[in-house]
N, C-alpha and C positions, 0 to 999 in steps of 0.2 A: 194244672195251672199253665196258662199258656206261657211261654218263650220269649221273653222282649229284645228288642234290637240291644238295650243295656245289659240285659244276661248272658247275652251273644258276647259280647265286647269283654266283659270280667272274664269270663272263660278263657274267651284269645288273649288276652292280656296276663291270666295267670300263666299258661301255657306258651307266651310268648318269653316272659322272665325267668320260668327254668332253663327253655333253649336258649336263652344269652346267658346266662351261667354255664350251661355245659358246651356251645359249643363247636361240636363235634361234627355238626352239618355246614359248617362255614359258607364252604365251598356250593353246594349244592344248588344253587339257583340263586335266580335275582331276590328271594326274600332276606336269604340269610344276611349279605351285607349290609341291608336296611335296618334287618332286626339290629345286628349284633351294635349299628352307629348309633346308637338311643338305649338311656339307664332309663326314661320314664316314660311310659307309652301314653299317649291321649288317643282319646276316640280317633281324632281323627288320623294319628299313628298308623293304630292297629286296621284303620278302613284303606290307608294308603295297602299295608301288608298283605290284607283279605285280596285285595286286587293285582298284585303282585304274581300270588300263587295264582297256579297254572292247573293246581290238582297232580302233579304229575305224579305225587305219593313214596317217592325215591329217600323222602326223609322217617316216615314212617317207617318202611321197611327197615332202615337202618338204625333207628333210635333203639336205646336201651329202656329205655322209661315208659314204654306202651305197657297197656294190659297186660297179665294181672299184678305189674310195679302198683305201686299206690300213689304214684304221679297221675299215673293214668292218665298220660298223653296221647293226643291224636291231633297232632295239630290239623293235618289235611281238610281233617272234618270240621275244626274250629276253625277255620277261615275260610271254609266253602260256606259255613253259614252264615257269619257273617259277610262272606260278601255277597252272598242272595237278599240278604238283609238291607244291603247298601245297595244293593239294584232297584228292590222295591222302595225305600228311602228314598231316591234320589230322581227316582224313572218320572218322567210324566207324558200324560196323564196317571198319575197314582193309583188310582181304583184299577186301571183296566190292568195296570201292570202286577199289582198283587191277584187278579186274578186267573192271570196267564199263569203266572206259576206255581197255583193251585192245583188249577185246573187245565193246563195245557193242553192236553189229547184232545176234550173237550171243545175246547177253545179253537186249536186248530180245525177239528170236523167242521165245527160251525163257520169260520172264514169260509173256506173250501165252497160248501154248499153256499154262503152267499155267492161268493164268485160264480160259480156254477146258476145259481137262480139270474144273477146279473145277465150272462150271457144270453142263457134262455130268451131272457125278457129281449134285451136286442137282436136275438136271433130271430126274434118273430116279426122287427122292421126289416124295409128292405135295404141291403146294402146297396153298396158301391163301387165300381171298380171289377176287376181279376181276381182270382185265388181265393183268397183267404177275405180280402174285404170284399165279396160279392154277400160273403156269412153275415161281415160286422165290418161297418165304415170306420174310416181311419181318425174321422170327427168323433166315434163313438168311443174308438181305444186309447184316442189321447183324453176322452173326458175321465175314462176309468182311471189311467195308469198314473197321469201328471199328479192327481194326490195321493196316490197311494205313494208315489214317487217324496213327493215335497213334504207330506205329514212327518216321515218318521226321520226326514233331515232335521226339523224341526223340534221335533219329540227330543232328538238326541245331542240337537246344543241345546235347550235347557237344563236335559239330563245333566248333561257335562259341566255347565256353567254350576250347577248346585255341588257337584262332585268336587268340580277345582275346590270354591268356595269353603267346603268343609276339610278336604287335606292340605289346603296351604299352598296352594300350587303354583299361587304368585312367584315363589323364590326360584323356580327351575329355571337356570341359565338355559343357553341354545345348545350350548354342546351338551347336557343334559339331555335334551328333548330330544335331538339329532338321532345320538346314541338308543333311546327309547324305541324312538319312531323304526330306527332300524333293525332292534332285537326282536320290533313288533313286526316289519317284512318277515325275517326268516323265519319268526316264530322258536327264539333261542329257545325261552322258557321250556317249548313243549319235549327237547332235545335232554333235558338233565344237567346237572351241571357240569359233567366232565362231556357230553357231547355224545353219551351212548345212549339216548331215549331214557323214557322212565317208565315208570312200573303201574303206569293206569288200569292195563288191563291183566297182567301178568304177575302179578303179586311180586314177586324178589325178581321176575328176570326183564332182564332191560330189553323196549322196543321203540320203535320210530314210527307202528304205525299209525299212532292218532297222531303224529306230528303231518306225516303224509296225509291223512284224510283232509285234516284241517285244508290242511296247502290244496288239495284236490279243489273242495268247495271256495276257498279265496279266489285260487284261477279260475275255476270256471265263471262264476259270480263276474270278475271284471272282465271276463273273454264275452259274454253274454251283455256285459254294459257297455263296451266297445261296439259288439252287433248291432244296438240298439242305437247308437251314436253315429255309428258309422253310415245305418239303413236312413237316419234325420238328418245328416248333412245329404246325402240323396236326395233325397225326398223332395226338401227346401230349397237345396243350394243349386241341384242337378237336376231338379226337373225328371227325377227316375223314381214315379212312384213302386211300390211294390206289386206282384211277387216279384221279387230275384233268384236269377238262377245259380244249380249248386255250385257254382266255382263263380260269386258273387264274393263282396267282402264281406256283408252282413250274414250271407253262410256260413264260408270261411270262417268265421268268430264267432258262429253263435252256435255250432253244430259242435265242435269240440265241448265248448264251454257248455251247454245242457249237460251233453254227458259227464262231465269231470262233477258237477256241482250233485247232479243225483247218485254219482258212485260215492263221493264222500260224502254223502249224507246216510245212505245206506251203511256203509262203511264204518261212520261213525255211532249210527245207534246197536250196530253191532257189539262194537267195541264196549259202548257203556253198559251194554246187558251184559256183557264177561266180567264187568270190574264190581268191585266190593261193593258194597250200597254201604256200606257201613263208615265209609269212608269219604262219603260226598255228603252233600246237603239233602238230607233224608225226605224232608219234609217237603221239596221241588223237585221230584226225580219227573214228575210225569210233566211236567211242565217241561223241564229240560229237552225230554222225548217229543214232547209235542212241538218244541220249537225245529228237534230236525226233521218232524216229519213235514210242518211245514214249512 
């Protein structure tokens, strides 16, 4: 029998009310203070907490109540599922995003190869220009890029807007959000609760490096969007179409940044092929994988 978003939710919600009766993980990340501030969980509670955890697993390691107690706790795994649950819920388009996480690897080859056929096909016009748009004119890669660019802006305040709408989100003051917005730069979560990493990939021993991969692919990501920003006020403002040379600023920014975004990505599907399966959302691992591959 298949798994419903509501069987997801009574699980985390039974296993949300033993750990506020015991306790014992107070400390350990941003869920536990959420949990332990609430005697009654609602969906939409338990979807705020699902999104909360970071996976980092620091609690499981240290619960008393896991397998073979007959609590038979595991929260890490009850809120990774639910909150893959609340991805797909919440994502839109809806079909594509239940089937990325299906079928990820999948999923990703097929983009890939479209890109790859896309190119093709414009490589067989003639460009324009030096270097690289003599391949492909700069008419042709802003016609690619600017939606691939604007869809998934789009994609992700809807997403958002349905997400606020089911956890309540109206009530978050500024300092509130301030505080958020900044645990979500350093990436506290991924750190543990006392500040020594957690246990994703090393079962009981504390590490930082999926906190570091993470941070790799963030910087690279915005050093590469800065490149890209930096080579269109060029372009537009300066009358300096491309190529530019290596000690350009859209080098400068974009040469670090490839490399930091493909070492944590490498980096990180490392990591996740060392950690427990048992312990994540089972039913989306390759979807996971396929999101870093692509």
């Amino acid at each position: 029998m298949q798994t419903t978003t509501a069987d997801l939710v009574d699980e985390a919600r039974r296993q949300a009310e033993i750990c506020n009766a015991c306790r014992y993980c107070e400390g350990y990340c941003a869920v536990f203070p959420d949990l332990h501030a609430n005697r009654v969980f609602t969906s939409g509670d338990l979807t705020q907490l699902a999104n909360l955890c970071h996976n980092c697993r620091g609690c499981y390691y240290a619960c008393q109540y896991t397998a073979p107690h007959e609590f038979d706790l595991n929260l890490p795994r009850a809120l990774a599922d639910l909150r893959q649950a609340s991805w797909e819920d919440f994502a839109w388009p809806q079909p594509l995003a239940r089937r990325f996480h299906r079928d990820g690897v999948a999923l990703s080859l097929a983009v890939l190869l479209g890109f790859a056929a896309l190119f093709l096909a414009i490589g067989a016009l003639p460009g324009e220009g030096d270097g690289f748009y003599a391949q492909i004119s700069h008419g042709a890669m802003v016609a690619i890029f600017l939606p691939a660019f604007l869809f998934p802006l789009l994609s992700l305040a809807i997403s958002m807007r349905r997400y606020w709408a089911a956890t309540g989100g109206g009530g978050l003051s500024r300092a509130a959000f301030r505080r958020a917005f900044g645990d979500a730069v350093r990436m506290k979560n991924l750190a543990g609760g006392h500040g020594e990493g957690c246990n994703f990939e090393a079962e009981d021993r504390f590490s930082q490096a999926r906190r570091r991969a993470h941070q790799a692919v963030m910087w690279g990501f915005l050093l590469c969007f800065a490149s890209t920003a930096s080579g269109t006020l060029l372009h537009y403002l300066f009358n300096q179409p491309a190529p530019y040379p290596l000690w350009s600023l859209p080098k400068l920014l974009g040469l670090p940044g490839g490399v930091l975004m493909v070492l944590g990505c490498f980096w990180l599907a490392s990591l996740k092929r060392r950690a427990d399966p048992e312990l994540g959302a089972r039913a989306v691992r390759g979807g996971e994988m396929g999101f870093l591959l692509l």
